[in-house]
N, C-alpha and C positions, 0 to 999 in steps of 0.2 A: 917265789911261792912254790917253784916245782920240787923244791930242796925240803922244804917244811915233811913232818911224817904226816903219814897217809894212814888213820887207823883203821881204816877197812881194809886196807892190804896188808896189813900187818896181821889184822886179825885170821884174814884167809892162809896164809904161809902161817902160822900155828893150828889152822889145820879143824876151823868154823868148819860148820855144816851145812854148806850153802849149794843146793844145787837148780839145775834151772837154764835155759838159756847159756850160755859159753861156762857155767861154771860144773856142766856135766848133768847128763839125763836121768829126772829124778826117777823114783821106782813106781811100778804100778801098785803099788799098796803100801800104806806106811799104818802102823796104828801107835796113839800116843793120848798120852791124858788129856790133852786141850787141842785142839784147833782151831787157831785163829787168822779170820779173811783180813787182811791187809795188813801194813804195818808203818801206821801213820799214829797222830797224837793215841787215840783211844788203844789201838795193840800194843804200842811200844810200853806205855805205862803196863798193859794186862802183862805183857810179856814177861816183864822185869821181874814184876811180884809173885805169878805166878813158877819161874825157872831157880826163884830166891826157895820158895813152898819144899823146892824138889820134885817137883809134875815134870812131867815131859811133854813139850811144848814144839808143835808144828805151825811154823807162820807160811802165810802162801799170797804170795806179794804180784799185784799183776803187772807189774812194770819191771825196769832195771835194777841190778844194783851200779850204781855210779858213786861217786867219791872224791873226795877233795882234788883228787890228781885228773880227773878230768872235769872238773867245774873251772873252765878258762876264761867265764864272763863272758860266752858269747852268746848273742840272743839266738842265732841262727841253729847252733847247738843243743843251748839249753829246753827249749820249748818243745822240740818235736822228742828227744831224750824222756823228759822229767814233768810233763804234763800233759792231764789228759786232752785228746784229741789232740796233741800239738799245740794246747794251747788257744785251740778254736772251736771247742763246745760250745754251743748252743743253745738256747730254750727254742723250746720246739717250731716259734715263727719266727725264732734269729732276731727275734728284739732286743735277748740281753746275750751278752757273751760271759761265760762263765769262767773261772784260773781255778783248776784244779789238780794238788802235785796227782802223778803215777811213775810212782819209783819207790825206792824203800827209803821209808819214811815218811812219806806222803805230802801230805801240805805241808807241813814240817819243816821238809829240806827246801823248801822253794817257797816260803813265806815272807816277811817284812821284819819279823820278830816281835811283834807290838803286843803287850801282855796284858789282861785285863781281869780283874775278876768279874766275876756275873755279878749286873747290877742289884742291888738289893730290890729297885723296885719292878722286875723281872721276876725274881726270885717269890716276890708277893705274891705278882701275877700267877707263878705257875700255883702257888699254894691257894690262893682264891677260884681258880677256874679247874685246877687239874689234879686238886686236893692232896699236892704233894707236900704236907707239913713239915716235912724232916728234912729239906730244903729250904734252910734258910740260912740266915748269914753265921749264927753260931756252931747250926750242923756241919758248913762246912770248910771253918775256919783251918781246924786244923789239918786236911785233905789240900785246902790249896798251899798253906802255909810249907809242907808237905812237898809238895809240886815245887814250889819255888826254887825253895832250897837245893833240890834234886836239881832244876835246870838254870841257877842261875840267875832266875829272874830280879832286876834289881831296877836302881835309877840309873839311867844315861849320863854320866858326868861330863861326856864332852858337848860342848858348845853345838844346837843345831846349824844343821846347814842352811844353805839361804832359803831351798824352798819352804822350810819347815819354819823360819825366822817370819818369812813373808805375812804367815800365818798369824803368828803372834804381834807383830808389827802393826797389821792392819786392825785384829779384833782388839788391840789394846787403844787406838784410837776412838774404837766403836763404845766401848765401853763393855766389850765380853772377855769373860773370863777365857784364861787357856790356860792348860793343865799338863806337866810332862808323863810322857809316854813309858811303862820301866820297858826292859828290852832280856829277850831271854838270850843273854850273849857273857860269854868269859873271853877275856884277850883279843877282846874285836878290834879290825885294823878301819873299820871307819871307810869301806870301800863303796859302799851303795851297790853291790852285785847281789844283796842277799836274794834275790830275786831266779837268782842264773845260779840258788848253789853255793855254800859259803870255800871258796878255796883258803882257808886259814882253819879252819873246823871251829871256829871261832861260836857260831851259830850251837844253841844247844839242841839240836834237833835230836828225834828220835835217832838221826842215822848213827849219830855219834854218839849218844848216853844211853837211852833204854835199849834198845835192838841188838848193839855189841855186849850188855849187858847178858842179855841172853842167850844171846850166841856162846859169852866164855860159861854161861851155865850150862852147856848142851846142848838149844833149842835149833830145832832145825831149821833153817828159811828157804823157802823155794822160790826165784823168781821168776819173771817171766812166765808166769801161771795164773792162769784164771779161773779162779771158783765159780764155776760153772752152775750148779744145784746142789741143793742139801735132797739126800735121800731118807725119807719122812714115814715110821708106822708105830701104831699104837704109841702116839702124843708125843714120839722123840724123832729127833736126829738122828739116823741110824751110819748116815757117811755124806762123807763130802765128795762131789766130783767133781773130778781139776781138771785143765787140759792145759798144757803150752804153746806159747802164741811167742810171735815174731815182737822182734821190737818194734813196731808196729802196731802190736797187737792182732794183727790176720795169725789165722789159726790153717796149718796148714793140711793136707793129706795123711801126711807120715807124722804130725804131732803124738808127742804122748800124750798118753790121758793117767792118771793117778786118782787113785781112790782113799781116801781116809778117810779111817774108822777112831772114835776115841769117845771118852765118857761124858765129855763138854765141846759145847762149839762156841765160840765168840764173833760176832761177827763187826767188824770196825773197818768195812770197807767204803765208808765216808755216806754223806747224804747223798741222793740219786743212787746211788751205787749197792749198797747196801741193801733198800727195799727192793731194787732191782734182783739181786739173789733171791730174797725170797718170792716173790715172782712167778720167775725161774721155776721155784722150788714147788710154787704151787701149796704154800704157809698156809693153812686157816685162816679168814679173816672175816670172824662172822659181822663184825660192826662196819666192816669198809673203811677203817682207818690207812689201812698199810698204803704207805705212798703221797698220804692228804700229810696237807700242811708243811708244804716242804717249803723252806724259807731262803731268802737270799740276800737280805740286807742289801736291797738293787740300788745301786752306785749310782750317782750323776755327775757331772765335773765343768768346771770351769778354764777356760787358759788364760792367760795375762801374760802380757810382754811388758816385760820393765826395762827401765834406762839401762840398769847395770846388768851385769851378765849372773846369772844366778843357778845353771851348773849342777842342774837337778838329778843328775846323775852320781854327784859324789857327794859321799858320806852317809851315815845313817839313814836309810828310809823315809821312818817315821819317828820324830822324836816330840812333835808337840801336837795338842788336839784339841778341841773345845765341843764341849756339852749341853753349851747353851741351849742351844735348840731343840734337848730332848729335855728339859729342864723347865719347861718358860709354858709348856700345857699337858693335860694329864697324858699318861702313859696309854690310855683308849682312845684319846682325844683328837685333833689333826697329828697327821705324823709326822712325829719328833724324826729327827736326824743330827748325825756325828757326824763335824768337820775336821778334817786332816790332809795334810801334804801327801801323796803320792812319791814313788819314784818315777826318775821319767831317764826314761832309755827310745833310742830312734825306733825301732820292731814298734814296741808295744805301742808307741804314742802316735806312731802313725796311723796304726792300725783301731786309734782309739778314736781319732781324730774325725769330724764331718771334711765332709768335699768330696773332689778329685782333681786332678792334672794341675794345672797350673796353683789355681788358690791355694790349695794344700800345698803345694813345693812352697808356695811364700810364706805360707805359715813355718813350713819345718826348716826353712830358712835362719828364723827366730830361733832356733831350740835353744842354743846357751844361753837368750834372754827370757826362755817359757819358764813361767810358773802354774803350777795345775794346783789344785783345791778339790778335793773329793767330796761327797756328802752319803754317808752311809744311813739309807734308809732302817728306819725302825719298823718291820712288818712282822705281821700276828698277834696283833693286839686291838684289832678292831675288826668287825666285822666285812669290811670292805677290803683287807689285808689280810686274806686267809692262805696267804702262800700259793703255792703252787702244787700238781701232783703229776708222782711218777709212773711212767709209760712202758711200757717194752713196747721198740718195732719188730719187726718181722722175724728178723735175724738176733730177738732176743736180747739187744745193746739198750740200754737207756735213755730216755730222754725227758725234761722235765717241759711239762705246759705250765707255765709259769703266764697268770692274766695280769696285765699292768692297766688296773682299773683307775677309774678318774679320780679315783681317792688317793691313789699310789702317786697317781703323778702331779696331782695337785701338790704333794710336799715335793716333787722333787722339782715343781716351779718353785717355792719357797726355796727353797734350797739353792736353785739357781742364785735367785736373787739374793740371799746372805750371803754369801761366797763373792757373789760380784763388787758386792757394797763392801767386803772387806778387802778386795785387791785393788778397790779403787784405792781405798783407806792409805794401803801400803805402798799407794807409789805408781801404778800401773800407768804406764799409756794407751793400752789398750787393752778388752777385755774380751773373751769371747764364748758366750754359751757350747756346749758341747753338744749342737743341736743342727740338724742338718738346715737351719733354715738361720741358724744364727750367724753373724756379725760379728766385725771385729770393733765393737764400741768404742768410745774415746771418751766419755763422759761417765758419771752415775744417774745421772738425768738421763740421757740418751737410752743406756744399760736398761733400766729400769722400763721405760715406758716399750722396748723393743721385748724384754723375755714377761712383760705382762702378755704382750699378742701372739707369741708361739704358738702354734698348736700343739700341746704335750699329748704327742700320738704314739704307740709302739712304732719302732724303725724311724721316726723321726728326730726323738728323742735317744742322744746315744745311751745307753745303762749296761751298766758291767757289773757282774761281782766276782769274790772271791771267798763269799764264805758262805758257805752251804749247809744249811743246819734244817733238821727235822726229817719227817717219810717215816719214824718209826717212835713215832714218841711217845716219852713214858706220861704216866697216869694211874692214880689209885684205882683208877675204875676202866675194867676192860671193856667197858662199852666210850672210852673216850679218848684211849691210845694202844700202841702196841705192844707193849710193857709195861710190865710192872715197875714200881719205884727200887725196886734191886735190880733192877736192871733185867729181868729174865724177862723170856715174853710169855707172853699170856698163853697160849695156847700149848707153849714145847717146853716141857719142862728141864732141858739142856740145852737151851740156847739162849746164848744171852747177846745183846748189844750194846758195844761200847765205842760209841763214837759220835759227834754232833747232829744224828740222826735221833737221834735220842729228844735232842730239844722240842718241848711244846710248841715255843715261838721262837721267835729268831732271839737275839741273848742281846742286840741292845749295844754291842761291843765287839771289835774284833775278837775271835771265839776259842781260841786255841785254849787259853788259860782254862777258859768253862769246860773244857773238854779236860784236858791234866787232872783239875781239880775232881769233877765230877766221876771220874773214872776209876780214880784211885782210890776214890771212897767204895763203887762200886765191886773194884778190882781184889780188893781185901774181903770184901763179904764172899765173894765166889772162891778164895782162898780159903777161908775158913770154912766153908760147905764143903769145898772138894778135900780136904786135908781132916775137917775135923780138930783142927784147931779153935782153942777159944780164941786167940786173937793173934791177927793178921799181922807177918813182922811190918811195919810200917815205910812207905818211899822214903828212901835217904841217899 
């Protein structure tokens, strides 16, 4: 793979304009038509459309840029490089651990590829509660359609692997439906690293489609820079202020600091992150929305050991999934959850794992015979599932208090138990909640009457996620988010937001697709405002 071409260095020797971090000290002032914070799904699409416009276009990226020639598959590597915190973000009482990329591209380069549109009855929801009517499945058919095309997105043709088989094996017994996964991949080698950084550039992430896109359009990228604050008078954005930070992100003595000035700001530096700029920035926010509702589809998991070895490390991610269970009561009702196979690598799975010393080395023992099972909660859609909201501490960094109330965790006992009773289904000989207090069961009888007694307590109960939606969400009515349904927010008339921070509730589905599609509808209206164009050349 080290022989394959490298399109980011290819793009940099023609002479991209990338500065930042080793690739030279950007300037204390730049001025440019747009400004935009990040460049992950929501930038890279604005990027593309808007460098296509002829705008001049500043992205300001707070992590690395990294690339296929150093994506080596290795967890030790990849995590403290290409996510935030290393990999070990937090909600603010360390009950759930959060995966979120920081490098360019964002969650992008370091995702599963699993591609979804936003569920129609999501799409209801936000039109019944947050009166975004133009939001719905006709609106915005041809925007994801759009998307797809642009990244790829298709069916999986090759056969899943065993953990993702497990899946189907066991709900096909139960008598639940499961459903394949499409994958946003062209000439994928079927590695299971997507996680660590695709080394084939196989993966259609922003790093390799939109972002070099805009780069051969002129767009300048800076990384290793942190947008700091927006500088804010008479209802606009007057500048952004940047500093540069260590790969690390420590911000040193002798940092530079950079100021940009321009006519539009975008902001798509993800959920948590995002509302945290504005903050910062000290935004308007006469209703108290900014920050509320931030969602995270909080993960629960199961492990199972089976006879044969099953190698959850190679191949495709995620290729199969089932619905049943957000399917089977209303969408306000108990909370529904999405089941799917994980990848499973020794870093993460240890680190995901209940115990210590001993127990845990006999469990990680098993690994080529572990099989994991996920359950993505469906939160914001009930009163008892109102997300979480964003924080600044002291030193100005983000943190999200995210409450896992006894309704939250009520489904993700549910959830246990579905997941158990399907790896029984599939074969397992043992099964084991991902719960500091759980067992390694040997029955569904046994399984069952042990994860009815749990106590589902934060810190008790393991919960992870990785997808982080909401803190700025849009709304017909500025008394019930922070933007409007064009995306712009309510109070700055040149600032707009484009990225899963935008979501009312959490989307129901791995999020990435809602973010492409959503954005690029977005991303064109702010084309046409800023240009004066009737209509916006379309993603292609």
């Amino acid at each position: 793979m080290s022989k394959l071409p490298d399109p980011i260095r290819s793009g940099l020797q023609r002479g991209w304009k990338v500065l930042g971090g080793p690739h030279g000290t950007a300037p204390q002032t730049i001025a440019c038509d747009v400004a935009i914070i990040g460049s992950g799904a929501g930038a890279g699409i604005t990027a593309e459309l808007l460098t296509r416009a002829g705008l001049s276009v500043v992205i300001v990226e707070e992590g690395p840029l990294r690339s296929s020639s150093d994506f080596r598959q290795r967890e030790s590597e990849a995590y403290p490089q290409l996510y935030q915190e290393s990999a070990g973000r937090k909600t603010e009482d360390k009950a759930i651990s959060i995966l979120q990329g920081r490098c360019v591209g964002g969650s992008t380069t370091v995702n599963w590829t699993s591609s979804f549109r936003t569920p129609p009855a999501t799409l209801a929801y936000w039109e019944q509660y947050f009166g975004l009517k133009d939001y719905n499945e006709q609106a915005l058919e041809p925007y994801f359609e759009q998307a797809e095309r642009r990244l790829n997105v298709s069916s999986w043709q090759v056969p899943p692997n065993e953990n993702n088989e497990l899946l189907r094996s066991g709900a096909v017994k139960l008598g639940i439906p499961v459903e394949s996964i499409r994958r946003n991949v062209q000439g994928c080698w079927n590695l299971g690293s997507c996680g660590m950084g695709c080394p084939t550039n196989a993966k259609q992430s922003m790093l390799v489609t939109t972002i070099p896109a805009a780069l051969d359009k002129g767009a300048t990228l800076l990384v290793q820079t942190r947008a700091e604050k927006l500088d804010l008078a008479s209802g606009k954005v007057q500048a952004l202020r940047c500093v540069g930070v260590q790969l690390n992100g420590a911000v040193t003595a002798d940092a530079v600091r950079t100021t940009i000035t321009a006519r539009h700001f975008v902001l798509s530096g993800g959920a948590i992150n995002s509302p945290a700029v504005l903050m910062r920035s000290g935004v308007p926010d006469p209703h108290g929305r900014l920050g509320q509702r931030t969602f995270l589809h909080p993960v629960v998991m199961t492990a199972a050991v089976m006879e044969q070895r099953v190698e959850g490390w190679a191949g495709a991610p995620q290729s199969l999934y089932s619905d049943h269970y957000l399917r089977t009561q209303p969408i306000d009702g108990p909370m529904g959850f999405k089941i799917e196979a994980p990848p499973l690598h020794p870093l993460i799975l240890a680190t995901s794992m209940p115990g210590s010393g001993q127990p845990q080395a006999d469990l990680l023992n098993q690994f080529p015979h572990t099989h994991v099972l996920l359950a993505l909660l469906r939160d914001g859609f009930h009163d008892q599932a109102r997300g979480g909201h964003v924080k600044l501490r002291g030193d100005g960094s983000a943190v999200l208090d995210y409450p896992l109330t006894d309704y939250v965790m009520d489904g993700a006992r549910r959830a246990m138990l579905a997941m158990t009773e399907i790896q029984f289904a599939a074969g397992a000989k043992q099964v084991l909640p991902v719960h500091e207090r759980g067992q390694l069961y040997t029955s569904w009888a046994q399984a069952r009457e042990a994860i009815g007694q749990l106590p589902m307590k934060p810190l008790l109960t393991r919960v992870v996620s990785a997808h982080v939606m909401g803190g700025c969400g849009l709304a017909a009515d500025e008394r019930m988010g922070v933007v409007r349904p064009d995306g712009v927010h309510w109070q700055l008339e040149n600032l707009s937001v484009h990225d899963g921070s935008l979501f009312p509730t959490s989307v129901g589905a791995n999020p990435q697709l809602s973010v492409y599609g959503v954005v690029n509808r977005l991303a064109q209206g702010l084309v046409q405002r800023l240009t004066g164009q009737a209509e916006a050349q379309a993603l292609a």
